[in-house]
N, C-alpha and C positions, 0 to 999 in steps of 0.2 A: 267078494269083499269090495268096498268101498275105497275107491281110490283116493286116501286124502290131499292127493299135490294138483287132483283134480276136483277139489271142491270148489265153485266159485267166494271169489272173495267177496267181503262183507263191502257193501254199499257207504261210498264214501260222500256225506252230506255237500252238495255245492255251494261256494263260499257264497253265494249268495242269500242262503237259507243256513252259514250258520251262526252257532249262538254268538252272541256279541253283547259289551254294554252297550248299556241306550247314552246315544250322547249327551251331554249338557245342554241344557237350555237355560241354566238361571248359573252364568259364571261370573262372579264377583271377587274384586280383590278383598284377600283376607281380614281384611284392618274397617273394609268399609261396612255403613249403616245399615244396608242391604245385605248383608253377609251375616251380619249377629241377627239381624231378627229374620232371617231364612233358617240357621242354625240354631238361632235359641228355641225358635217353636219345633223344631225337631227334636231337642233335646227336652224339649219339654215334654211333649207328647211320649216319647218313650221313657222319661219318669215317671208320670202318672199313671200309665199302662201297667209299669212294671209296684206302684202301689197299691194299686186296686187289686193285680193279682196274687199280693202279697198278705198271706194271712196274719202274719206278726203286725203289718200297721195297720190293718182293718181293726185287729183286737183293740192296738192301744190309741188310736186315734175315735173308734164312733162305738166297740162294743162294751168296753169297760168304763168309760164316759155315761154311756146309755142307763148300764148295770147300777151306775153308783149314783145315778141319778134317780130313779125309779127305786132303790134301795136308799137312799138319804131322804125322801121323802116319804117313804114307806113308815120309816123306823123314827124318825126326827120330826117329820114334815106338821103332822096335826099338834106335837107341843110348842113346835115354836111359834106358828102357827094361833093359839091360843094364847101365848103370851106378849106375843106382838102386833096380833088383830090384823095382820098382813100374810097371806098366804106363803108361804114357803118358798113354794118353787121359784116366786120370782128375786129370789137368792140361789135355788140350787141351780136353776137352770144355765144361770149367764156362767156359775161359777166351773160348772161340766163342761159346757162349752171349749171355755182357755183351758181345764183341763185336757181336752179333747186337740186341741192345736198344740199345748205344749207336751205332750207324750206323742203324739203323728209326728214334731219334728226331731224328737228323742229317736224313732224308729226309722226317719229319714238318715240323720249322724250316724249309724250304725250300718245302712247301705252304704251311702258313701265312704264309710271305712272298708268296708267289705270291697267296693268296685277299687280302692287304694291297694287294697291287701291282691288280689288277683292282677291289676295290673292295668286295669280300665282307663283309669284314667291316663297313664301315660300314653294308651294307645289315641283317646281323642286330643290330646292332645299336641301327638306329629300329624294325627290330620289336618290338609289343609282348611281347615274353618277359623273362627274368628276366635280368638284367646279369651275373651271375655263372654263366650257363649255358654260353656258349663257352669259358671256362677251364675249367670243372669237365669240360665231355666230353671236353675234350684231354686233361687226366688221365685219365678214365677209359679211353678208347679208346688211350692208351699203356699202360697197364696190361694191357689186353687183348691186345693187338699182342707183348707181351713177353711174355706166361704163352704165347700161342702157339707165338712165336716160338722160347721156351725150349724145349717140348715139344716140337719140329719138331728139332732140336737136338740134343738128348737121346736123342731116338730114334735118330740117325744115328750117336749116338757107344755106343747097345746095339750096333749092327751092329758097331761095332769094337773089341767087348769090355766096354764101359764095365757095368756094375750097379750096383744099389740093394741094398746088403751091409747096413745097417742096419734097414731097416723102412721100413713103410710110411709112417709119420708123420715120418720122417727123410726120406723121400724125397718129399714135398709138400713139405716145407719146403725141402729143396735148390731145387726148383722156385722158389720164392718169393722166394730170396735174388738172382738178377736184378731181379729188381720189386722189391725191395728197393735198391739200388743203381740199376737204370735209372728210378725215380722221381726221384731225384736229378735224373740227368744229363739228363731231361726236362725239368726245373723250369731249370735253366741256360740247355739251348739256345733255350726258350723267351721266356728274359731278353733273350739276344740275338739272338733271330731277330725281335724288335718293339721292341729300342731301337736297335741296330746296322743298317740298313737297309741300307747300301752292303758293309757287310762278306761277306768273301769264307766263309760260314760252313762249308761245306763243305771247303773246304782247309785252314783251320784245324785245326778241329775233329778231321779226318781223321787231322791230322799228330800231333796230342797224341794222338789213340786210337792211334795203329799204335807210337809209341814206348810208349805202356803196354804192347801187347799182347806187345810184344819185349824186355820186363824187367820179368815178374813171376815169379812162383814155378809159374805153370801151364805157363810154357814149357819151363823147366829149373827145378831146384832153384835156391833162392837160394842157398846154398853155394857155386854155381857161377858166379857172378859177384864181379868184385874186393870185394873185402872195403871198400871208400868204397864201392862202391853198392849196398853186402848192407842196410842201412837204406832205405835209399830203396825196393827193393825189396821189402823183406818187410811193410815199412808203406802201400804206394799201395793205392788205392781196388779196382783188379782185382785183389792179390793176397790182400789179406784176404778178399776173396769167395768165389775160387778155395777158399783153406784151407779155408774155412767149407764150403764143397759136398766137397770133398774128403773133409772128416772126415763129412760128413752121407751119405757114399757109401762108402767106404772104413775107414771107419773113422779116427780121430783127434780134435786137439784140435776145440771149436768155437766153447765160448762166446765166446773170446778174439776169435777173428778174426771173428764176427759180433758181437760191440760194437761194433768198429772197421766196420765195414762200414756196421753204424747212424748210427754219429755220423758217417761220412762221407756219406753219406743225407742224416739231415736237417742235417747242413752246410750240405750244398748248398740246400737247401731252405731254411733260415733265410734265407742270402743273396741269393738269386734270387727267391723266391716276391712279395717286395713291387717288387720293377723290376720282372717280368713281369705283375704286374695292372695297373701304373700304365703301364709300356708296351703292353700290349692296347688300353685306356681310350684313350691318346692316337691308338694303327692305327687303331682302331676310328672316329677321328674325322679323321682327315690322311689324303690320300695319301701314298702313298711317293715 
């Protein structure tokens, strides 16, 4: 039999071979310049990472956009088309697009309730990092999400005729004017996806986007709607944009309808931006 008080004992690693962290090389005080943007692009990077592999915002940011693009022009596209002597898409396209930014940041609100609800949040932030880093990467990683998202978009609607008729610097900027307007609507649902905790954001939210998306000027002409809701429509937040891409692709007016798309921008931004820091501050410290 096997003596076991005589078995050698197990090999003990020398402190010089064992595990350890890796020391710091980039140490900064919390507060300073060098600290948020070391931290925000980390936080950004692991937003994006984790939407990309997230099937729910791939749906509602570029496949159901895509779906109802290629389906609104399918079904709609050669009457209105014949009655307007202007191709279609270059309405359904820009109009998918801000659909496409404002349902990604629907699906973004709904994470970040989720990392509330678990606990996420309050964990970065007792870490030592910079307090203004988890809002700055949500910004920026919706930013991201949207220029993408617009490009993925865009592309679907060259397949369906759509062009860049102005130039090249007209057509970046067509690009931009989603991230232009889905900043906005970013900075909102953010308001309310960390002061409204019980709310139903999603259904909401869903039901104000699909009524925009069925009375603006990218669906049909506004002309073609009653003359009480030819204002309502020619002035909402998706129709001014729509214009603005339109003229930035087609040819037309632009400045006009990108003011208006601005001030509806940082409208929104005025309003929301100081509830969504002071609600982050409170998630960041409460459960849900």
């Amino acid at each position: 039999m096997t003596d076991l008080h005589s078995a050698p004992a197990p090999a003990v690693a020398p402190e010089s071979v064992a595990l350890r962290f890796p020391v710091p090389t980039e140490v900064y005080p919390e507060t300073s310049w060098k600290a948020l943007v070391t931290h925000s692009k980390i936080q950004t990077w692991r937003l994006l990472l984790r939407s990309a592999k997230d099937p729910f915002t791939m749906l509602q940011a570029i496949v159901y956009p895509s779906v109802m693009l290629v389906m609104f022009w399918a079904v709609l596209g050669i009457s209105v088309t014949k009655a307007t002597g202007v191709n279609s898409v270059y309405g359904y396209a820009p109009m998918l697009a801000l659909v496409g930014a404002m349902f990604g940041s629907m699906a973004s609100g709904l994470h970040l309730k989720e990392e509330w609800r678990k606990g996420l949040l309050a964990r970065f932030w007792i870490l030592p990092t910079h307090r203004a880093a988890g809002m700055v990467s949500r910004l920026i990683s919706e930013a991201v999400r949207i220029v993408l998202t617009t490009v993925l978009i865009m592309l679907v609607g060259v397949l369906l005729g759509f062009r860049f008729g102005q130039g090249f610097l007209a057509g970046v900027l067509l690009l931009l004017v989603p991230l232009l307007m889905g900043v906005g609507f970013a900075t909102m649902v953010t308001a309310l996806s960390v002061n409204f905790a019980k709310l139903p954001l999603v259904e909401l939210l869903s039901l104000v986007c699909t009524l925009l998306m069925f009375f603006n000027s990218g669906f049909v002409p506004t002309a073609a709607y009653p003359v009480w809701l030819q204002g309502f429509v020619e002035n909402q937040p998706m129709s001014t944009a729509i214009d603005a891409m339109r003229g930035l692709s087609l040819g037309g007016p632009v400045a006009e309808p990108l003011i208006k798309t601005a001030l509806w921008s940082l409208g929104a931004i005025a309003i929301f931006a100081w509830p969504a820091i002071n609600g982050y501050k409170r998630a960041a410290g409460t459960p849900i």
